[in-house]
Backbone as JSON Lines, residues from 0, in Angstrom:
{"i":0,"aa":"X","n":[46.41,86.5,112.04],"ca":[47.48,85.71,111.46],"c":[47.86,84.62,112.48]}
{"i":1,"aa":"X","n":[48.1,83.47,112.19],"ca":[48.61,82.04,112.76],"c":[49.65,82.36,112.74]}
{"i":2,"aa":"X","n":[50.08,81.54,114.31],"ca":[51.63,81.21,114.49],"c":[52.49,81.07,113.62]}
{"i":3,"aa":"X","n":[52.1,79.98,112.82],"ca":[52.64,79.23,112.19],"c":[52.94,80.37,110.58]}
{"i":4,"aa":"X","n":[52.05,81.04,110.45],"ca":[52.0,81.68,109.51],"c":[53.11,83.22,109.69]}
{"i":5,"aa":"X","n":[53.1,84.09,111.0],"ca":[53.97,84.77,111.77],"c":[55.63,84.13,111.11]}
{"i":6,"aa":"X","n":[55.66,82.32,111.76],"ca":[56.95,81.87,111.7],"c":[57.55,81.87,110.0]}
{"i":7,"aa":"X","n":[56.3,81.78,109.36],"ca":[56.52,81.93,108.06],"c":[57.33,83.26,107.95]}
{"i":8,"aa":"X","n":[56.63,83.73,108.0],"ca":[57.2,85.28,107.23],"c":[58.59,85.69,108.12]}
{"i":9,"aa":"X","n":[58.56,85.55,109.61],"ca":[59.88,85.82,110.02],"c":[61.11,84.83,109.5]}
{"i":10,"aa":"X","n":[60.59,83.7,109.16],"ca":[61.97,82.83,108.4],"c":[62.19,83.17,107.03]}
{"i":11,"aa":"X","n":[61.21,83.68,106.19],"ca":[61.38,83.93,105.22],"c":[61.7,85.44,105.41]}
{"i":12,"aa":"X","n":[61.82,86.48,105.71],"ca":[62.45,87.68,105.85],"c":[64.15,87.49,106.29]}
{"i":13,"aa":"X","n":[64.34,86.53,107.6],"ca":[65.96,86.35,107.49],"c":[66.97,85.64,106.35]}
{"i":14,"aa":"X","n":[65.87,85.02,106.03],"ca":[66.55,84.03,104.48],"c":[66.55,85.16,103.55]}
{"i":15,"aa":"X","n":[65.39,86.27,103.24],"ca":[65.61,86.95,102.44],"c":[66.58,88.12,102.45]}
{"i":16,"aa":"X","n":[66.62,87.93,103.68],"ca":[67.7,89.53,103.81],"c":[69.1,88.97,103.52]}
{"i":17,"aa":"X","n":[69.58,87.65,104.19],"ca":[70.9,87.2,103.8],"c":[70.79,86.53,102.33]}
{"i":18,"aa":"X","n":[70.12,85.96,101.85],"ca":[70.68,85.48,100.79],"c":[69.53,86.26,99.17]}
{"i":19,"aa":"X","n":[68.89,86.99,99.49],"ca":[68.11,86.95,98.56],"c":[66.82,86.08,98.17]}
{"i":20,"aa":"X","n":[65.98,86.68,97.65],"ca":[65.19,86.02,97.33],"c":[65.15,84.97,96.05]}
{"i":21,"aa":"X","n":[65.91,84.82,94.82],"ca":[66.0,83.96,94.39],"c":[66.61,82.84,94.79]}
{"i":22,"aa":"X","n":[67.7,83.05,95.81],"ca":[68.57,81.64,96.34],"c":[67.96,81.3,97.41]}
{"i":23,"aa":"X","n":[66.46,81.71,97.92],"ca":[65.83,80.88,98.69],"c":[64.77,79.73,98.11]}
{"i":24,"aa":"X","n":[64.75,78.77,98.7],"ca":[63.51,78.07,98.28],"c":[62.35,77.97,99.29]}
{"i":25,"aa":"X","n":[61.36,77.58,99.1],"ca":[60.3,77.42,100.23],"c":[60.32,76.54,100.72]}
{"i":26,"aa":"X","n":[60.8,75.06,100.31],"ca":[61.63,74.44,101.47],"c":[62.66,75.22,102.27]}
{"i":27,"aa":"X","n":[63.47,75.64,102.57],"ca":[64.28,76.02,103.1],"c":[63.52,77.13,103.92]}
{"i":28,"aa":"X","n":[62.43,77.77,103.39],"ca":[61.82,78.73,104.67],"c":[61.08,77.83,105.63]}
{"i":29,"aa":"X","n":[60.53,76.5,104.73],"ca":[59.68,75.74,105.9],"c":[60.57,75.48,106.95]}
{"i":30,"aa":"X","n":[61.58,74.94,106.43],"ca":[62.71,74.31,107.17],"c":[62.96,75.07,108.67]}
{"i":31,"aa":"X","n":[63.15,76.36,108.12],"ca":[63.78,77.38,108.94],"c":[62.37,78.04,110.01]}
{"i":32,"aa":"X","n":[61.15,77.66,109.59],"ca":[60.2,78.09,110.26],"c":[59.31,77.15,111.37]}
{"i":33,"aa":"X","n":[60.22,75.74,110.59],"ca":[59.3,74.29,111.46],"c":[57.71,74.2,110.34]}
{"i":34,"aa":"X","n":[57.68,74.33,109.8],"ca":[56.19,74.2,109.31],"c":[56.56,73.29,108.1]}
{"i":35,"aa":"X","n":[55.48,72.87,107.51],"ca":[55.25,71.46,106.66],"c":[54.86,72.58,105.02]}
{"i":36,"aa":"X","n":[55.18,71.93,103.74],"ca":[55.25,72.73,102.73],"c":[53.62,73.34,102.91]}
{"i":37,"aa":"X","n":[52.76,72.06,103.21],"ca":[51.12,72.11,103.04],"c":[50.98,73.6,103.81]}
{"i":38,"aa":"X","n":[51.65,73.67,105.36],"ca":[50.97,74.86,105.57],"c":[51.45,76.32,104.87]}
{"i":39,"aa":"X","n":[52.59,76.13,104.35],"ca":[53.0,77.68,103.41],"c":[52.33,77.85,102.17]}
{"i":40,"aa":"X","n":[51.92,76.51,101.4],"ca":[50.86,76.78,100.55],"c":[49.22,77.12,100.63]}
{"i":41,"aa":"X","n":[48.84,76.76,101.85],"ca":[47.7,77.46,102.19],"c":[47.77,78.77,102.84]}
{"i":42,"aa":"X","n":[48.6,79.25,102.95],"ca":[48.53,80.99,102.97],"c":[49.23,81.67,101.84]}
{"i":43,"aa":"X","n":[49.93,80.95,100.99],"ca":[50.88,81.71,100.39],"c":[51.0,80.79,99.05]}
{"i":44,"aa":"X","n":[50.89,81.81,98.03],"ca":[51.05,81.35,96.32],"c":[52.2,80.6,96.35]}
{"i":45,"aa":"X","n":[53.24,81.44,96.74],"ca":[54.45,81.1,96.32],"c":[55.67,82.06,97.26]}
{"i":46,"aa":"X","n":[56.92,82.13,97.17],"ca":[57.53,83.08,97.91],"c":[57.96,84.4,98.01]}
{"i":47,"aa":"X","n":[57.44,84.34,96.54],"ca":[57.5,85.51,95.94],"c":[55.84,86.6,96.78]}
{"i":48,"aa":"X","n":[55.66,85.82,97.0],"ca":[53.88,86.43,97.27],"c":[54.38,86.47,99.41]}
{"i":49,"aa":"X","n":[54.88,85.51,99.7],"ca":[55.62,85.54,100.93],"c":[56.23,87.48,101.21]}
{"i":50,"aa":"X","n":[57.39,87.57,100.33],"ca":[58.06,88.58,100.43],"c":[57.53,89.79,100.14]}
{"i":51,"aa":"X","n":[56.21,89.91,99.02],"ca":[55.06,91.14,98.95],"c":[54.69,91.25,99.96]}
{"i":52,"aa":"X","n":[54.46,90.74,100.84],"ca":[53.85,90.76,102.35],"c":[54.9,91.12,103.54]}
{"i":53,"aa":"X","n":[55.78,90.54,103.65],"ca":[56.95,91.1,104.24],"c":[57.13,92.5,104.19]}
{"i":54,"aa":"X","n":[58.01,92.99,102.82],"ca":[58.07,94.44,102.35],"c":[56.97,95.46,102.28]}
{"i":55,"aa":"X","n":[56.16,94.9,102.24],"ca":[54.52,95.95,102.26],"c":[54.37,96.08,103.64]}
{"i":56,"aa":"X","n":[54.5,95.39,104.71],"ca":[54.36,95.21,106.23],"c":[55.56,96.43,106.13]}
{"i":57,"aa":"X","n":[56.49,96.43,105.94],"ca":[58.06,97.09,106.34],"c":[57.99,98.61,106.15]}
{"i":58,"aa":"X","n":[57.61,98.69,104.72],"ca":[57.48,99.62,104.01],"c":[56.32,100.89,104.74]}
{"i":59,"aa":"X","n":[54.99,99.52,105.17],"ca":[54.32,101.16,105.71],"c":[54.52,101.16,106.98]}
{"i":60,"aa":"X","n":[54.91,100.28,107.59],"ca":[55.34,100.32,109.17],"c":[56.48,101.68,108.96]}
{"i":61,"aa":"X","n":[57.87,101.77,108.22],"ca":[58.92,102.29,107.78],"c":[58.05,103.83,107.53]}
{"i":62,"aa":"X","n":[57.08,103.71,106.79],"ca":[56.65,105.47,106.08],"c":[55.62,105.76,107.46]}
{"i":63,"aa":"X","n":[55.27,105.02,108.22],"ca":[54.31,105.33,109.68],"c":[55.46,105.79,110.48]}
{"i":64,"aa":"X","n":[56.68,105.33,110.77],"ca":[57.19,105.69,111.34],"c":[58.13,107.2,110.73]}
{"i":65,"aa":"X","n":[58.16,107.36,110.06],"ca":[59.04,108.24,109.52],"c":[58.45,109.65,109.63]}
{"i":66,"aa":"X","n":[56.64,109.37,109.12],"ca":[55.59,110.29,109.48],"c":[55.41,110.77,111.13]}
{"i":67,"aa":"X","n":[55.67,109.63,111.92],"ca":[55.36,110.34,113.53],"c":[56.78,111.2,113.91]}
{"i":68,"aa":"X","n":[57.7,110.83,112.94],"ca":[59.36,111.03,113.47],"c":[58.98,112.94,112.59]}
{"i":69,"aa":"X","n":[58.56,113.03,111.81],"ca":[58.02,114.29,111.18],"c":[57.38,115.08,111.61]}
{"i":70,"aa":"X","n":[56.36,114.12,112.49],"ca":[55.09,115.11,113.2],"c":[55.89,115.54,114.53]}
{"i":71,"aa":"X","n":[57.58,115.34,114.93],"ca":[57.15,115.83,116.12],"c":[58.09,117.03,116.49]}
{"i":72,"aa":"X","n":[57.7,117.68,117.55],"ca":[58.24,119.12,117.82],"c":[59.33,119.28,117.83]}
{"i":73,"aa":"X","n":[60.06,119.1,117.31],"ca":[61.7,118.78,116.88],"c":[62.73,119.96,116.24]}
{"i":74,"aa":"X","n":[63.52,120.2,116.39],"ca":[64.31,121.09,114.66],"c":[64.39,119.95,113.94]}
{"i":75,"aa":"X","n":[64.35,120.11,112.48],"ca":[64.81,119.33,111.35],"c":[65.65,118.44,111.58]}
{"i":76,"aa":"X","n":[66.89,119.26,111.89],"ca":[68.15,118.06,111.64],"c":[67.96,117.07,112.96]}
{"i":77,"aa":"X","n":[67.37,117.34,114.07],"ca":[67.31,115.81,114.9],"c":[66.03,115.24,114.4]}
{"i":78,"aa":"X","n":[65.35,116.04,113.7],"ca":[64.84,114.58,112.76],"c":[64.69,113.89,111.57]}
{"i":79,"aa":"X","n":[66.03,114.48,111.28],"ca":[66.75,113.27,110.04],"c":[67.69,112.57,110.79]}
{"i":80,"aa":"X","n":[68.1,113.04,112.03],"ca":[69.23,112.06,112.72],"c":[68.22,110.63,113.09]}
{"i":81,"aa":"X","n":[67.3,110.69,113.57],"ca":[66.38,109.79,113.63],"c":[65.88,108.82,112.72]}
{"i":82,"aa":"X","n":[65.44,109.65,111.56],"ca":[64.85,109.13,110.74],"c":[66.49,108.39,110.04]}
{"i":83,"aa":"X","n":[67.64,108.5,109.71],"ca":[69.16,107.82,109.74],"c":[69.34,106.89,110.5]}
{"i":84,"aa":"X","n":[68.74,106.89,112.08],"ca":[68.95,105.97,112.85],"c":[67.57,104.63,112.17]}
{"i":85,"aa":"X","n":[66.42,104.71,112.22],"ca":[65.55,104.3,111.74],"c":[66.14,103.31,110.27]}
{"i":86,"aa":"X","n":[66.26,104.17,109.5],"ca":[66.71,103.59,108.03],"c":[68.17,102.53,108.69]}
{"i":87,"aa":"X","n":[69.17,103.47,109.15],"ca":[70.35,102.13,109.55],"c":[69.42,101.04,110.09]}
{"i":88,"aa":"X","n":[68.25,101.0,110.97],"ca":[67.96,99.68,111.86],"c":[67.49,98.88,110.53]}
{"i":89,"aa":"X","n":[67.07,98.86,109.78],"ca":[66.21,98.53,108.23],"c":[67.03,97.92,107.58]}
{"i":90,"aa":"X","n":[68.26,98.7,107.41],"ca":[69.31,98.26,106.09],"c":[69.78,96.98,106.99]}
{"i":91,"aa":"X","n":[70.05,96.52,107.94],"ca":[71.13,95.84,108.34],"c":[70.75,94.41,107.9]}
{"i":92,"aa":"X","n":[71.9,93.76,107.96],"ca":[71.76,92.44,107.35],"c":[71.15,92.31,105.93]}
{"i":93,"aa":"X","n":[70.62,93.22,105.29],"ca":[70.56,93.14,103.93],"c":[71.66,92.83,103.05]}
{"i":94,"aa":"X","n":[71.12,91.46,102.13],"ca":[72.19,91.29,101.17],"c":[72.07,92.06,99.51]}
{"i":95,"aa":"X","n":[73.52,92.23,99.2],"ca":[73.74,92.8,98.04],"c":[72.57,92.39,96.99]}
{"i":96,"aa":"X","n":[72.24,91.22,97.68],"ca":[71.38,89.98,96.35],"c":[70.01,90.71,96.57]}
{"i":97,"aa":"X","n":[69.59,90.91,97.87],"ca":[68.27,91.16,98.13],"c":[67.81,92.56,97.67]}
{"i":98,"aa":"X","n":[68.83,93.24,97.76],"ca":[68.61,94.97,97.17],"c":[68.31,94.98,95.84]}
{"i":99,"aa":"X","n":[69.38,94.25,95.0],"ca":[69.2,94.18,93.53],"c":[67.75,93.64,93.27]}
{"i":100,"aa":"X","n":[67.44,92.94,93.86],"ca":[66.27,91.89,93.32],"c":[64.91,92.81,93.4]}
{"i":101,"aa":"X","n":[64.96,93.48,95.33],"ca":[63.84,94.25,95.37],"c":[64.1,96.22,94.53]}
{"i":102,"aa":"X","n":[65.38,95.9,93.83],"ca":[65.76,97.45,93.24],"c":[64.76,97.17,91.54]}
{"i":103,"aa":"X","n":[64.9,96.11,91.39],"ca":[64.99,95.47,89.86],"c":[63.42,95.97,89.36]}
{"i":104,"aa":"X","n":[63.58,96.46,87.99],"ca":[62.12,96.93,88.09],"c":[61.64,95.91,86.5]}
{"i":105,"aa":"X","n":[61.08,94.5,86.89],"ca":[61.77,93.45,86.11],"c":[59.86,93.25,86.11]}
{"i":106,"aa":"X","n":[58.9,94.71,86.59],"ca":[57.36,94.33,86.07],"c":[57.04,93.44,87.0]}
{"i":107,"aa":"X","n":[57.61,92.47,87.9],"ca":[57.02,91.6,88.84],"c":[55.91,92.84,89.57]}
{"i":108,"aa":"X","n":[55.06,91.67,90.84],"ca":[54.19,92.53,91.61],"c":[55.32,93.02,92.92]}
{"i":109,"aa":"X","n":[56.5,92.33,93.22],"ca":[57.27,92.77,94.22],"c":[57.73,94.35,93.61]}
{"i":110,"aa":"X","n":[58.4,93.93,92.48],"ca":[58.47,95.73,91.9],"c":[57.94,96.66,91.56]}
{"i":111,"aa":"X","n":[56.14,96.11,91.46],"ca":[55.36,97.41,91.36],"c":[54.82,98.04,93.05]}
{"i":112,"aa":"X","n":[55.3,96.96,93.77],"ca":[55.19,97.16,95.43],"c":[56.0,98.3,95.88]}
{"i":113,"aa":"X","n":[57.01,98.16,94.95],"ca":[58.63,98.57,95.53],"c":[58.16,100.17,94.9]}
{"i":114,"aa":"X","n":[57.95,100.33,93.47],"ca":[57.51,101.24,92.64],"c":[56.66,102.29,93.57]}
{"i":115,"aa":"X","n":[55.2,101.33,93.53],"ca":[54.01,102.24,94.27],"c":[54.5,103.08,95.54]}
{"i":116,"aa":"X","n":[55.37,102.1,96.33],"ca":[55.68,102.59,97.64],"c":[56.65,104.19,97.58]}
{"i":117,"aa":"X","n":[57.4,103.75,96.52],"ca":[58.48,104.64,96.33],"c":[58.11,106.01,95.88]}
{"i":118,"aa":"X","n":[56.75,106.12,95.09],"ca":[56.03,106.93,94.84],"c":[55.69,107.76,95.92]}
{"i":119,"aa":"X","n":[54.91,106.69,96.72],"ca":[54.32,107.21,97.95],"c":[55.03,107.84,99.16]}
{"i":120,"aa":"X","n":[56.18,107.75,99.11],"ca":[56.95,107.78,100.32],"c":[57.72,109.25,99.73]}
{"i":121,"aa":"X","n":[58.16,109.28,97.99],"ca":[58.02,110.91,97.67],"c":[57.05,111.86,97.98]}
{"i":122,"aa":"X","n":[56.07,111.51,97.59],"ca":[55.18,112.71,97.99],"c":[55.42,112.89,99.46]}
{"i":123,"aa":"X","n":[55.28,112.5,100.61],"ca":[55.26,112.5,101.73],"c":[56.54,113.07,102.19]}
{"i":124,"aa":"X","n":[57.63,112.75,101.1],"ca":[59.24,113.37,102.03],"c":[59.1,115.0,101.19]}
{"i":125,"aa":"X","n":[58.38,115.3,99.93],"ca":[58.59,116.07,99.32],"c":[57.69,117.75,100.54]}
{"i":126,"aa":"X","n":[56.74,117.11,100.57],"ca":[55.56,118.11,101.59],"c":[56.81,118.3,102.8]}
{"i":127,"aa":"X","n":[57.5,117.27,103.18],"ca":[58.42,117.71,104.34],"c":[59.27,118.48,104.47]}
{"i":128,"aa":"X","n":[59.72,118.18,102.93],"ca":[61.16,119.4,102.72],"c":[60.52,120.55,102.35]}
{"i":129,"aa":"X","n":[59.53,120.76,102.13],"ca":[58.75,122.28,101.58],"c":[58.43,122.94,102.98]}
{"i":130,"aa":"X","n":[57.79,121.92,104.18],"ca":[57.49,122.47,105.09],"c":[59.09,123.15,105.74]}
{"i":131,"aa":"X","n":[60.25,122.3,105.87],"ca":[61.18,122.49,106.63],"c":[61.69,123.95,105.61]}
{"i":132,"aa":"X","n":[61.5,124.11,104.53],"ca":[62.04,124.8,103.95],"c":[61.68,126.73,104.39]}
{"i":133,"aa":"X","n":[60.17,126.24,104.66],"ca":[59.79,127.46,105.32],"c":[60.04,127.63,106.21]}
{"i":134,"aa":"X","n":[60.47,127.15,107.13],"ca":[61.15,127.01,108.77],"c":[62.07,127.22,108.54]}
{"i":135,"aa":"X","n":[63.11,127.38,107.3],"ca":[64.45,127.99,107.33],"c":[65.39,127.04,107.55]}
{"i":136,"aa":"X","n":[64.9,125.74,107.45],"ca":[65.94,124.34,107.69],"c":[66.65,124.22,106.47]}
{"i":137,"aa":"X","n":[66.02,123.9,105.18],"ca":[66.52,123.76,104.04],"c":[66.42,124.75,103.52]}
{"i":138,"aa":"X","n":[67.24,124.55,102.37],"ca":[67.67,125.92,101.32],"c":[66.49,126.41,100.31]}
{"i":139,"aa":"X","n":[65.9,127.17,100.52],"ca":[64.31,128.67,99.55],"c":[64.79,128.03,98.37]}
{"i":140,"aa":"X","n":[66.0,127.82,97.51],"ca":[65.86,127.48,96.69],"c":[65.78,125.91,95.9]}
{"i":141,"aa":"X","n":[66.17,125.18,96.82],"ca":[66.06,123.34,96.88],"c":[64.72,122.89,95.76]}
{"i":142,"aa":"X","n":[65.14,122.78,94.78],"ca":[63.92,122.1,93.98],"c":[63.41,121.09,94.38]}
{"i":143,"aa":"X","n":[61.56,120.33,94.52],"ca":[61.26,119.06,94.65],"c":[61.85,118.12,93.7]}
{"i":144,"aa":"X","n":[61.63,118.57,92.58],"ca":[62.3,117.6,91.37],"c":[63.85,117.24,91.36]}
{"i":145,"aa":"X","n":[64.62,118.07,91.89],"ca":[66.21,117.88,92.29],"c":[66.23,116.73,93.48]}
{"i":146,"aa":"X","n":[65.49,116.66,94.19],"ca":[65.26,115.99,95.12],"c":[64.89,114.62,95.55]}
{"i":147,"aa":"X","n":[63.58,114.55,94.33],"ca":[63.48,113.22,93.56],"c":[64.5,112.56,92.78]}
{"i":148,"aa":"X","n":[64.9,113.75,91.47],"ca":[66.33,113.1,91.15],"c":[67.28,112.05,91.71]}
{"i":149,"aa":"X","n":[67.77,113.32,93.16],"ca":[68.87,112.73,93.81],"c":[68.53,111.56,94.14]}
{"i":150,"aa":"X","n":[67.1,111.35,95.15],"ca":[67.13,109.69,95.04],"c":[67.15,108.66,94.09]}
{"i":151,"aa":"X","n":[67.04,108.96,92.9],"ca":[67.08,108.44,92.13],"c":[68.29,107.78,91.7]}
{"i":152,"aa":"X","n":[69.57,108.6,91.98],"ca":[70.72,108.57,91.99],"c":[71.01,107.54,92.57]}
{"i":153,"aa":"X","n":[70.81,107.98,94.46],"ca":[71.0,106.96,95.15],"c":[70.64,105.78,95.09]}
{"i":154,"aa":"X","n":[69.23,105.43,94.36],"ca":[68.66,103.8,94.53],"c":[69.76,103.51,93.33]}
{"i":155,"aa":"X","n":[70.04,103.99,92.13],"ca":[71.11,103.29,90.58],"c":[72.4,102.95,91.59]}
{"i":156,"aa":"X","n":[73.05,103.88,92.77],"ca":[74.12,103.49,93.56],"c":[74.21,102.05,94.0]}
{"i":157,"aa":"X","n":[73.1,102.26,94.62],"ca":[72.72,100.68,94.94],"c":[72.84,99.19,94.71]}
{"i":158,"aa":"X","n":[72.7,99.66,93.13],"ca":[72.98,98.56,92.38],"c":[74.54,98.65,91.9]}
{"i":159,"aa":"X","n":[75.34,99.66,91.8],"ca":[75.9,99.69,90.83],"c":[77.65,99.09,92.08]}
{"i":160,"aa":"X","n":[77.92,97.93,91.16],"ca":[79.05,97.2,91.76],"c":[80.33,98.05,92.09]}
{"i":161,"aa":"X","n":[80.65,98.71,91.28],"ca":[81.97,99.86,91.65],"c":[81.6,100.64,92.87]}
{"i":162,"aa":"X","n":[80.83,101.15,92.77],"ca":[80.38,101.64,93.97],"c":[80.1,100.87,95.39]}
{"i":163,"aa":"X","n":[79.54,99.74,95.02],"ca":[79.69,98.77,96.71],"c":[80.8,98.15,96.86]}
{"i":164,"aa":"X","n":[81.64,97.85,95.88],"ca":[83.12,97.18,96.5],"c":[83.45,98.29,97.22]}
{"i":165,"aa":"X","n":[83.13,99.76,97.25],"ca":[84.18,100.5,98.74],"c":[83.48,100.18,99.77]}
{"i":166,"aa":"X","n":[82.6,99.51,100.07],"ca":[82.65,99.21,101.25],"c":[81.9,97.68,101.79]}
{"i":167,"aa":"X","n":[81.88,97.35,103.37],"ca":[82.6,96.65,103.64],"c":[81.05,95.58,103.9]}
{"i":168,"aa":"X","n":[79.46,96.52,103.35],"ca":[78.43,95.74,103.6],"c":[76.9,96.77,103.27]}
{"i":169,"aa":"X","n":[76.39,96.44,102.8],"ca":[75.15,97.1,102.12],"c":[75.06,98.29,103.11]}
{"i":170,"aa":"X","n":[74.67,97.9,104.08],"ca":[74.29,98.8,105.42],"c":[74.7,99.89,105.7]}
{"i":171,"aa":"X","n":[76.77,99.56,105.08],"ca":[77.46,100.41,104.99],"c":[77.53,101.5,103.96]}
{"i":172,"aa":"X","n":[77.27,100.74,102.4],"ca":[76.41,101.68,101.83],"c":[75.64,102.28,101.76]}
{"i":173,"aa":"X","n":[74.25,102.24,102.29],"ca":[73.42,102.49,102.81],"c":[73.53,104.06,103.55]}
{"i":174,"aa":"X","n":[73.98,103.64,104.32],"ca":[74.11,104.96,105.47],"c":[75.27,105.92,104.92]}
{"i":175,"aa":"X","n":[76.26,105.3,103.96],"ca":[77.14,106.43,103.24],"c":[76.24,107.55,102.5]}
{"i":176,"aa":"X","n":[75.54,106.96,101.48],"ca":[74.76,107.14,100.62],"c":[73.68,108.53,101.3]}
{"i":177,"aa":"X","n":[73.39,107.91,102.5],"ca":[72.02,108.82,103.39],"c":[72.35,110.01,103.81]}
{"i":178,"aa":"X","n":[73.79,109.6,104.45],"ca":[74.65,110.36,105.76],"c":[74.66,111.58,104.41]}
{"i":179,"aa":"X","n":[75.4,111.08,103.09],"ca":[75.84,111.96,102.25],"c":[74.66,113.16,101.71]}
{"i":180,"aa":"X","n":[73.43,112.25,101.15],"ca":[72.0,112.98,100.7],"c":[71.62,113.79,101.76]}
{"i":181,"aa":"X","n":[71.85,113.81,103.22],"ca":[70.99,114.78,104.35],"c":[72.31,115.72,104.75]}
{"i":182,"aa":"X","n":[73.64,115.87,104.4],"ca":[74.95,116.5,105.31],"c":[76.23,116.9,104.47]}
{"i":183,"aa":"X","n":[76.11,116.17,103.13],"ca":[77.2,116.54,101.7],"c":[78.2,115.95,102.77]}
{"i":184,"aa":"X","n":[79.13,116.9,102.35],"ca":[80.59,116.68,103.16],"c":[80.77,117.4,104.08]}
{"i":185,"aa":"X","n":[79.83,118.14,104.8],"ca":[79.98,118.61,106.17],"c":[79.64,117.88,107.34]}
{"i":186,"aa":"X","n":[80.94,118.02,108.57],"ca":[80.67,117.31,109.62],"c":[79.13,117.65,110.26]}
{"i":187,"aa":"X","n":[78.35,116.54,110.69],"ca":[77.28,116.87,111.5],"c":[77.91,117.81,112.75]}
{"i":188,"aa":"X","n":[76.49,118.05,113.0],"ca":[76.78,119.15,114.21],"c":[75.82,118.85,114.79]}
């Protein structure tokens, strides 16, 4: 990958995280990257094809890391404290705009990205909680399918406006939402 192409995608990831991806234009990523329209069109369809590349970079960098944070000799709960710390570094600076857009399952290829991944990243948390389960971390009786559910829950939270006016920034939702799915209403310990 070219410099120039690098500067691409890092200007277009801060534009996308604050404002969303529809209120960006690709002027405004050239702008923000120094590069000329000619060179974002010779690597890139459009910005939409920009941000598949971004989130697919994130996403398995995000499930690589989550996997070594799994593989290692740990108890459970310090490694969901991790894998919490991990997800907070991710959420931040995300805008309300950018969640909805990459939540939206509106058939684009960004949402079958978002889809596939989301798939993928169940199976992988599901084998985890089965393993921890035999280790006596989680509860013998914890269904996989309850589990899937619940996230399911959480990503509709996401979107849903009553729910983010309590607080004060996605991030913040975010980690309510997480803190809540790995700890209910008991203080960590």
């Amino acid at each position: 990958m070219t410099k120039s192409q690098k500067a691409i995608l890092a200007s277009a990831k801060v534009l996308f995280w604050k404002y969303g991806l529809k209120k960006v234009t690709v002027e405004e990523i050239c702008e923000h990257a120094g590069v000329s329209k000619m060179t974002f069109y010779r690597r890139f369809v459009n910005k939409e094809h920009a941000a598949e590349e971004i989130l697919e970079a994130i996403l398995e960098d995000n499930l690589r890391r989550y996997s070594a944070i799994m593989d290692e000799e740990k108890p459970f709960p310090e490694k969901i404290s991790k894998i919490l710390h991990l997800q907070h570094q991710e959420a931040k600076n995300m805008s309300k705009d950018f969640i909805n857009e990459i939540l939206s399952e509106d058939g684009s290829a960004l949402s079958e990205l978002i889809h596939n991944y989301t798939q993928k990243s169940y199976k992988v948390m599901i084998a985890d909680f089965e393993k921890a389960k035999k280790e006596g971390w989680v509860r013998a009786d914890l269904k996989p399918e309850f589990i899937i559910d619940m996230l399911g829950v959480i990503r509709t939270k996401m979107q849903d406006e009553n729910f983010l006016r309590m607080f004060k920034s996605m991030d913040e939702a975010i980690m309510e939402l997480s803190n809540f799915f790995f700890y209910g209403i008991f203080v960590k310990r």
